[in-house]
C-alpha positions as CSV (number, residue, x, y, z in Angstrom):
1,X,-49.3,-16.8,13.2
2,X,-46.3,-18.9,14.1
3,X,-42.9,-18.0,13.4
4,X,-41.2,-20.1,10.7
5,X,-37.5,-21.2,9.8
6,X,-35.4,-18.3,9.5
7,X,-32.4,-17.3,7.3
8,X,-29.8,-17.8,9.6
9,X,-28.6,-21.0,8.3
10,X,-28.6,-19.8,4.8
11,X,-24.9,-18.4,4.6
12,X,-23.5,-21.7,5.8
13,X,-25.6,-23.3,3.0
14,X,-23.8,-21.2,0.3
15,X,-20.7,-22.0,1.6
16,X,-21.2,-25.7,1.6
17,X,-23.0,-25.3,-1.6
18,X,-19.9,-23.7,-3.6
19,X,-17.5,-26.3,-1.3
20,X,-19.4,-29.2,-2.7
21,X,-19.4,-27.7,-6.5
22,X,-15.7,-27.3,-6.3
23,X,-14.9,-30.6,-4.9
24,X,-17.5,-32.0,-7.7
25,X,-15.5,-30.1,-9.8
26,X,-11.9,-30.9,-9.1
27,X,-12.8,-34.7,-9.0
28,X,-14.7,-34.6,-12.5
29,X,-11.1,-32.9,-13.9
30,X,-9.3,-35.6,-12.0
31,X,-10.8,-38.0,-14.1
32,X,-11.4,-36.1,-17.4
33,X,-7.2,-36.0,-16.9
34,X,-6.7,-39.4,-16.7
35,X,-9.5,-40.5,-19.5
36,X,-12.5,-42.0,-17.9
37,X,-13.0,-44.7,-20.1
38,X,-9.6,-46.3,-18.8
39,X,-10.7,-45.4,-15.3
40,X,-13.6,-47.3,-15.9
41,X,-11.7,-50.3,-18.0
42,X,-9.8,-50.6,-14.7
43,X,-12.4,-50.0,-12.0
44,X,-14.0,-52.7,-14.1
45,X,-11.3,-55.4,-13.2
46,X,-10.4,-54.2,-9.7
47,X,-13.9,-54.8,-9.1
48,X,-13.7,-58.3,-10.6
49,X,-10.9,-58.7,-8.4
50,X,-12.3,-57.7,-4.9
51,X,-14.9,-60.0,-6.0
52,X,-12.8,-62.7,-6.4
53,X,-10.7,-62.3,-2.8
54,X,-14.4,-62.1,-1.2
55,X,-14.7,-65.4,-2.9
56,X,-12.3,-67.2,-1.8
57,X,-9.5,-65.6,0.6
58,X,-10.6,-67.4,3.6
59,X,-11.2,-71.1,2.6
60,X,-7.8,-70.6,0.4
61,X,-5.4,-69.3,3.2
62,X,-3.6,-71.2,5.7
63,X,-4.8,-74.8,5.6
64,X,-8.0,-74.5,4.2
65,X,-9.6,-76.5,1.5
66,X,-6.8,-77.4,-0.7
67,X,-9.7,-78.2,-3.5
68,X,-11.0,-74.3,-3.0
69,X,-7.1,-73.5,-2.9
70,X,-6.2,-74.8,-6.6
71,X,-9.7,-73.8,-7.9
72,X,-8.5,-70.3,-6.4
73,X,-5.7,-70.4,-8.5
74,X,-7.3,-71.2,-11.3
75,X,-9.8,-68.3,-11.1
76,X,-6.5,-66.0,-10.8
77,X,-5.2,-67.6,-14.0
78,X,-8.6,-67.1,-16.5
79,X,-8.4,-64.3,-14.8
80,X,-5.5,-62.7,-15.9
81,X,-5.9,-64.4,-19.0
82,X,-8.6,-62.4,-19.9
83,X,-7.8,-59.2,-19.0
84,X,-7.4,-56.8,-22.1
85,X,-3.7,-56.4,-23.2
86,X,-3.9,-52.7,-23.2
87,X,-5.5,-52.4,-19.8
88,X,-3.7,-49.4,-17.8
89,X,-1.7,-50.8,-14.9
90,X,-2.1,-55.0,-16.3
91,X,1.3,-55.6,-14.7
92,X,-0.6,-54.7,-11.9
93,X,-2.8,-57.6,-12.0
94,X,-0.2,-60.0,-13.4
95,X,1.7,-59.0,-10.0
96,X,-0.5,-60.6,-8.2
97,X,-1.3,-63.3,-10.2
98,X,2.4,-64.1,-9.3
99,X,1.8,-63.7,-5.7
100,X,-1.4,-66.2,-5.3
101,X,0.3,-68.8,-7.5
102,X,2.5,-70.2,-5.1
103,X,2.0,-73.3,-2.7
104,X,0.4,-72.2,0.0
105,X,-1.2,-68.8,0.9
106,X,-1.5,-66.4,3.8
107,X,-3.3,-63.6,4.9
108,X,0.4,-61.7,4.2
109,X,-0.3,-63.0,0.9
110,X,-3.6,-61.1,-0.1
111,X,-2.4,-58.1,1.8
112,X,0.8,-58.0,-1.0
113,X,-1.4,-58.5,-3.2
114,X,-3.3,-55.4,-2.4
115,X,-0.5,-53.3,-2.0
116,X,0.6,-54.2,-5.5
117,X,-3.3,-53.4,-6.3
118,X,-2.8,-49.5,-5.1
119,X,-2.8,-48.2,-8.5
120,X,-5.5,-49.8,-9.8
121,X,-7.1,-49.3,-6.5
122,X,-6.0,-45.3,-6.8
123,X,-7.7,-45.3,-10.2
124,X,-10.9,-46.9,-9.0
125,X,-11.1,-44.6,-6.1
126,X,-11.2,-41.4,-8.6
127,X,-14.7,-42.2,-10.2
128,X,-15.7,-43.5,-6.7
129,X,-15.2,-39.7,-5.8
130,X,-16.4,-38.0,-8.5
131,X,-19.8,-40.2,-8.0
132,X,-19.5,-39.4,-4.2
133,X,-18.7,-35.7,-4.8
134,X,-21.1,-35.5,-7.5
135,X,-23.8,-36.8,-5.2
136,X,-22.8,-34.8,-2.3
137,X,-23.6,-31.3,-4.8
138,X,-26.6,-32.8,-6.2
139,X,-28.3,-33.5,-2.4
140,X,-26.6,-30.0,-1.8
141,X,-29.1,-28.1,-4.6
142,X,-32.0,-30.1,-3.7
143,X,-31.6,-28.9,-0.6
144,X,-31.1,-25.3,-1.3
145,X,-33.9,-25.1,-4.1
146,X,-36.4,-26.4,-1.0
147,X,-35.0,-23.5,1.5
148,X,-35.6,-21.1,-1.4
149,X,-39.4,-22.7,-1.3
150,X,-39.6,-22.6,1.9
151,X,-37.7,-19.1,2.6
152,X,-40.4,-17.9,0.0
153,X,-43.3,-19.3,2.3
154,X,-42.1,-17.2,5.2
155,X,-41.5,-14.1,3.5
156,X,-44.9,-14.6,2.5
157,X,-46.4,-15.1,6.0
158,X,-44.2,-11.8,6.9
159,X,-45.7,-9.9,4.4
160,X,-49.3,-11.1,5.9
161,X,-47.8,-9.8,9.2
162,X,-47.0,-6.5,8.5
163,X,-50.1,-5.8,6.3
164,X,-52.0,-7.0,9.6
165,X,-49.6,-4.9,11.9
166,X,-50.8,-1.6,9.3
167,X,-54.5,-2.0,9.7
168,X,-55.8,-0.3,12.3
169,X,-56.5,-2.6,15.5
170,X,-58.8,-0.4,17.4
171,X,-61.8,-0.4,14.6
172,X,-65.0,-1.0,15.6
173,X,-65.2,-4.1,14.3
174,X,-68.5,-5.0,16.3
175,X,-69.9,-3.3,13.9
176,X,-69.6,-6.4,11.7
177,X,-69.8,-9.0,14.7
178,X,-72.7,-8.0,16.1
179,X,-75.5,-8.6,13.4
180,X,-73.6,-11.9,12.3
181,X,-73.5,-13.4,15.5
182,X,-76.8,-12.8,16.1
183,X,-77.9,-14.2,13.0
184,X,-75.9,-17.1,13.1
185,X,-77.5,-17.6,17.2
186,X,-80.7,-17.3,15.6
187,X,-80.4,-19.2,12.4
188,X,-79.0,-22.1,14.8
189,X,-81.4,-21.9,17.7
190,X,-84.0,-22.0,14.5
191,X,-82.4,-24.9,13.0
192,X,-82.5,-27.1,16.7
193,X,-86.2,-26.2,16.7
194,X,-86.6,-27.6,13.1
195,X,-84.5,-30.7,14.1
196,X,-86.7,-31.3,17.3
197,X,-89.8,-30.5,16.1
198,X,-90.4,-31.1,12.2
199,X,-90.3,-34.7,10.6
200,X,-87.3,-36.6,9.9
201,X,-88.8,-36.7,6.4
202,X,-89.1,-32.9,6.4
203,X,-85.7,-32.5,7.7
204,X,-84.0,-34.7,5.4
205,X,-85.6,-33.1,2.6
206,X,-84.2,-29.6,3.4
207,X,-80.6,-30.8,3.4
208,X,-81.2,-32.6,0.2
209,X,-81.9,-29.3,-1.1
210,X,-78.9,-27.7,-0.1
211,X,-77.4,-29.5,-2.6
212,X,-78.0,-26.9,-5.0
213,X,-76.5,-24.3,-2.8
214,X,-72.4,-24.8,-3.3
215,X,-71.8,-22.1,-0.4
216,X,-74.0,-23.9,2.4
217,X,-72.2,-26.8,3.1
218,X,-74.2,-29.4,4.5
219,X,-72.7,-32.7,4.1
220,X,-75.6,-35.2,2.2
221,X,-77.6,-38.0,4.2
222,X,-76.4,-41.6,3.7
223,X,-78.7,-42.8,0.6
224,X,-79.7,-46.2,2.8
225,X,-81.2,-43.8,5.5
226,X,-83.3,-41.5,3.4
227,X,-84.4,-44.3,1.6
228,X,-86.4,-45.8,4.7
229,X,-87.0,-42.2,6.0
230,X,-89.5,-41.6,2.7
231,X,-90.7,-45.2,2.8
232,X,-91.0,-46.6,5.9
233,X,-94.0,-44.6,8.7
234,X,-91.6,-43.6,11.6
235,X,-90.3,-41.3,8.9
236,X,-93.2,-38.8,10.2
237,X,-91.5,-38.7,13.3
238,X,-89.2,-36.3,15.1
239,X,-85.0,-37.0,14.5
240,X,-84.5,-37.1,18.3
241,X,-87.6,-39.7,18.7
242,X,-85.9,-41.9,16.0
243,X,-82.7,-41.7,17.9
244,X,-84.5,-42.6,21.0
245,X,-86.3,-45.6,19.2
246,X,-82.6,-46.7,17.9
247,X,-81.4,-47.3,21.2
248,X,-84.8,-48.9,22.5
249,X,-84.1,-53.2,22.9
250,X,-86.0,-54.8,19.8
251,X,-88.5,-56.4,21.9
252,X,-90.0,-52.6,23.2
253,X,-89.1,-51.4,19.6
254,X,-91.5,-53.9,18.2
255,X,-94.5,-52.2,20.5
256,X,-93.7,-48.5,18.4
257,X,-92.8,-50.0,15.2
258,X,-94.0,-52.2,12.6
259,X,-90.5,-53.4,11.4
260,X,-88.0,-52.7,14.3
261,X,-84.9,-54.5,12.4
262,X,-85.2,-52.0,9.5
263,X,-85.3,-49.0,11.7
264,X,-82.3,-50.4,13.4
265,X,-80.7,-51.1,10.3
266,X,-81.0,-47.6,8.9
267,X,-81.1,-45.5,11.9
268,X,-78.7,-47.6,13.8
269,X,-76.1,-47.0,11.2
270,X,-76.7,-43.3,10.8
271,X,-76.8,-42.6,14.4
272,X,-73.4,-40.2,14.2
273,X,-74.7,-38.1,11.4
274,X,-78.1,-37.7,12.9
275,X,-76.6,-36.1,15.9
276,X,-74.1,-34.0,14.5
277,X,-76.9,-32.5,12.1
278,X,-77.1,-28.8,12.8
279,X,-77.7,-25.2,11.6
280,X,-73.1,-24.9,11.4
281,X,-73.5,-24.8,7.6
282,X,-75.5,-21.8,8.0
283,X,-73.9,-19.6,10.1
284,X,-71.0,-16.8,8.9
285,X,-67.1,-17.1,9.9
286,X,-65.5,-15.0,11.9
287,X,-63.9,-13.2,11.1
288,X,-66.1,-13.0,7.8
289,X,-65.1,-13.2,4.2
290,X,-64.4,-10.7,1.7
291,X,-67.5,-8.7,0.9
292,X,-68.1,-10.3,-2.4
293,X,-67.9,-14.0,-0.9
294,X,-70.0,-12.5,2.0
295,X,-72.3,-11.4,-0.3
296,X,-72.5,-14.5,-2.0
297,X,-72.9,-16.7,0.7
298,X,-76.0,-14.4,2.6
299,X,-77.7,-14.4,-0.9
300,X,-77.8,-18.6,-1.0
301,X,-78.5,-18.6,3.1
302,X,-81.5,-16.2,2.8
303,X,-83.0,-18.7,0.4
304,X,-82.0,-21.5,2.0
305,X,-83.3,-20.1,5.8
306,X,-86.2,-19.4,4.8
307,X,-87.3,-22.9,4.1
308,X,-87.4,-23.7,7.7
309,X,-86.8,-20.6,9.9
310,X,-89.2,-17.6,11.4
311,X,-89.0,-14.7,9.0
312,X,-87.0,-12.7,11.7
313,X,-83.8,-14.5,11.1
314,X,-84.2,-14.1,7.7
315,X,-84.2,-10.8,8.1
316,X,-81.1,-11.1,9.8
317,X,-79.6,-12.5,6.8
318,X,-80.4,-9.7,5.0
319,X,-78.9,-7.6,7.7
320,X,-75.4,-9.8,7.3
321,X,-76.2,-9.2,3.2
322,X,-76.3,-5.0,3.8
323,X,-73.0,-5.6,5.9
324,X,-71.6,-6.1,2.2
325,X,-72.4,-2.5,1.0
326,X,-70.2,-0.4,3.7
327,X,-67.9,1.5,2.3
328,X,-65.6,0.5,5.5
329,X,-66.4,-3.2,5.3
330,X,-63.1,-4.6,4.3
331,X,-61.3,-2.1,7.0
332,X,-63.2,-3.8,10.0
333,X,-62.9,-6.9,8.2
334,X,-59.1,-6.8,8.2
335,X,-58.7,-5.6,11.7
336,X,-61.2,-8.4,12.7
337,X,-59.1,-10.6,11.2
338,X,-55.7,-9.1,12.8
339,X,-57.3,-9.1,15.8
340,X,-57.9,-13.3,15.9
341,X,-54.5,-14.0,14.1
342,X,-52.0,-11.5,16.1
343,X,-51.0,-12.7,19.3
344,X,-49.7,-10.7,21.9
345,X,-46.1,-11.5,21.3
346,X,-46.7,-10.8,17.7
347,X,-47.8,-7.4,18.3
348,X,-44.8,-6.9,20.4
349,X,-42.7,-8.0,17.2
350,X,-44.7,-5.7,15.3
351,X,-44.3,-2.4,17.5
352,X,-40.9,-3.1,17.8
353,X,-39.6,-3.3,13.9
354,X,-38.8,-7.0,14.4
355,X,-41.4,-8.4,12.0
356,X,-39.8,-5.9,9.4
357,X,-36.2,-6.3,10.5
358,X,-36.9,-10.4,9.9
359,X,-38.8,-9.8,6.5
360,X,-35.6,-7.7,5.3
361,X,-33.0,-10.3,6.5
362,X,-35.4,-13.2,4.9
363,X,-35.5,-11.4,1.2
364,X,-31.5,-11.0,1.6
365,X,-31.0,-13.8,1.9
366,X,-34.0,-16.0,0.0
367,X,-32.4,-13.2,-3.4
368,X,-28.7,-14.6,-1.9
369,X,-29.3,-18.1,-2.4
370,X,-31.3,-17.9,-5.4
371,X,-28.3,-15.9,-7.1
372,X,-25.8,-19.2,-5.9
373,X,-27.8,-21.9,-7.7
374,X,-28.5,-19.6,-10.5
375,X,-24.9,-18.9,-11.1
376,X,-23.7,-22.7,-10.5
377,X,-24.9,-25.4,-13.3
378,X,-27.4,-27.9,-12.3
């Protein structure tokens, strides 16, 4: 097992969580006080505004295009013109309607003219922080419901650690790996011999049946190949021979074969899952299942082995099956299973209290920051 994110970071979450709900907070009320529909009314404008300067401060200062200059002016006029007569702050904007009618413009010019902006400005910058600190809290909980998620993953790999750390390591656990490896050596060394030495037809036909069998997990030959395997006569012959004949030149194929372009075609294409066709999906993990998977799975491989193997590794199977009925299966199952997972370091944890000690800080603080974004609204 590897080690996962801790909860050292959690506290400084909190904080910035509650930080970021009080600014969101104390923004919202800064703008509930003013009434954010005239906030709005003149964010609206100031927006307009700043659109228009984008527009056309720099062709309309200095000696620019006098054409852009008047049509500048103009713009400013309708402008104004249109503006609502209760708007909050209007003089505002009729300020500096004053300013840009005038001859000629500077760059002094628009900068009056966005000084005498600043409270419309001010009042467009409070929504802009209640969106911004409302934002801010909002990324804030997304983040803290995900280290909750996550918090809960390690306090569930924990758990798995100090179950493993309380089973007892020294069981005889060859007890169990004993007759499953030798079945599974068997039932592969019988499956190579069945490979090597029965038909390709033959073979095929036994993973076809497998198919019935969820537990043995043989993945199904390509339909294109067993079609020419039942059809065609070099299906009679061994799967290593066909793999030879695949990589023979057509010309030598043609003194072997009556149609050497089909058994290219199909065999050719195949090639990959010819090879990697073995006795895997019959064997047992290690460290093995639960006794009622276990039992499961040696029920479907003693039917399925003994299609093709000697009846001595099926009676190995039977031997895995019987495994099922100790009463001190799942004890040597579980230290089997420690055994793989725990590392050495992990042990060390383990021994030491640390595993524990980490599991107790992680539940603190996974209950701590679960209480926060209860106890603050969404």
């Amino acid at each position: 097992m590897s080690d996962g994110a801790g909860p050292d970071d959690v506290a400084a979450l909190i904080d910035d969580l509650e930080s970021a709900h009080r600014a969101a907070e104390n923004a919202r009320a800064r703008v509930e006080e003013r009434g954010a529909g005239d906030l709005e009314a003149v964010a609206q404008q100031y927006d307009r505004l700043q659109e228009l300067f984008d527009d056309y401060e720099e062709e309309a200062t200095g000696d620019g295009d006098f054409r852009v200059f008047i049509e500048f002016q103009e713009e400013m006029e309708k402008f104004v013109d249109s503006l609502p007569a209760d708007l909050p702050h209007r003089e505002c904007f009729e300020e500096v309607d004053d300013i840009m009618q005038q001859r000629r413009l500077t760059e002094s010019d628009f900068e009056r003219a966005r000084t005498a902006l600043s409270p419309a400005a001010d009042d467009a910058a409070l929504l802009e922080e209640r969106e911004a600190t409302r934002s801010r809290y909002g990324e804030l909980r997304t983040r803290a419901e995900r280290r909750v998620r996550e918090l809960d993953e390690r306090i569930a790999d924990l758990d798995a650690l100090v179950a493993m750390g309380e089973t007892d390591l020294d069981a005889p656990v060859e007890r169990l790996r004993e007759p499953i490896e030798s079945y599974n050596d068997a039932v592969e060394s019988a499956f190579r011999a069945f490979k090597r030495e029965a038909s390709a037809r033959d073979v095929l036909a036994f993973v076809e049946t497998t198919a019935s069998f969820p537990l043995v997990d043989y993945r199904q030959p390509p339909a294109k190949l067993t079609d020419y395997i039942e059809s065609h006569p070099p299906g009679t012959e061994p799967i290593p021979t066909l793999l030879d004949y695949a990589d023979y030149s057509k010309s030598k194929l043609d003194h072997y074969v009556d149609d050497a372009t089909a058994l290219k075609t199909a065999i050719g294409a195949s090639q990959t899952y010819l090879r990697r066709l073995d006795g895997g999906p019959l064997t047992v993990s290690w460290p093995p299942p639960p006794a009622e998977e276990l039992r499961f799975l040696a029920r479907e491989l003693i039917q399925v082995a003994g299609r093709f193997a000697p009846e001595d590794v099926v009676a190995m199977a039977r031997t895995v099956r019987a495994l099922t009925d100790r009463e001190d299966y799942e004890r040597l199952r579980k230290s089997a299973q420690a055994r793989e997972q725990l590392d050495d370091a992990e042990r060390e944890r383990l021994q030491s209290g640390a595993v524990q000690a980490e599991l107790d800080a992680t539940r603190e603080a996974r209950e701590e920051l679960a209480a926060t974004l209860s106890e603050l609204p969404g």
